[in-house]
C-alpha positions in Angstrom: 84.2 -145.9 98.9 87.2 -143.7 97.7 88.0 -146.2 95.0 84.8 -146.2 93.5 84.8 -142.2 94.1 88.0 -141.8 92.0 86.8 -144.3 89.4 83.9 -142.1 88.7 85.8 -139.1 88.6 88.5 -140.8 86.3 85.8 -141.9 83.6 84.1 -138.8 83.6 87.7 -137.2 83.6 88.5 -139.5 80.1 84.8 -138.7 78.9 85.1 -135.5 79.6 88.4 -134.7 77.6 87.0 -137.0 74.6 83.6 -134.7 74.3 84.2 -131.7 75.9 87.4 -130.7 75.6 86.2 -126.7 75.6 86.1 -127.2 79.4 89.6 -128.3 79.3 90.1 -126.6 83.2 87.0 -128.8 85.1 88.0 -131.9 83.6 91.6 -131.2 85.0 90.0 -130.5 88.4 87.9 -133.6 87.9 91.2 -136.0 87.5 92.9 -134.3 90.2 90.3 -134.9 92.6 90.5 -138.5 91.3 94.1 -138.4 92.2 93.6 -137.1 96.0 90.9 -139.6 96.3 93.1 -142.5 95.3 95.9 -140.8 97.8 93.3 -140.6 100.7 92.2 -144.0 100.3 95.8 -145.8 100.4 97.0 -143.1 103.2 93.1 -143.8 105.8 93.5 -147.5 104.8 97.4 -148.1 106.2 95.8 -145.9 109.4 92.8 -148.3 110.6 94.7 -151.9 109.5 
């Protein structure tokens, strides 16, 4: 679920900063929540195995 979280946020990240790059400061937000995401996912997933 976290992976396909951060893959949304990544491609509307790269979408984002090819369309609207006026909004130059969500789009940053947008990839670093894509990057916490991907974090989360590896850190919960060496917890439960």
């Amino acid at each position: 679920m976290f992976i396909a979280i951060a893959v949304v946020l990544l491609v509307l990240w790269v979408l984002g900063f090819l369309t609207f790059h006026i909004a130059g400061a969500f789009i940053h937000i947008l990839l670093i929540l894509a990057v916490i995401s991907i974090i989360w996912h590896f850190i919960a997933g060496r917890r439960s195995t």
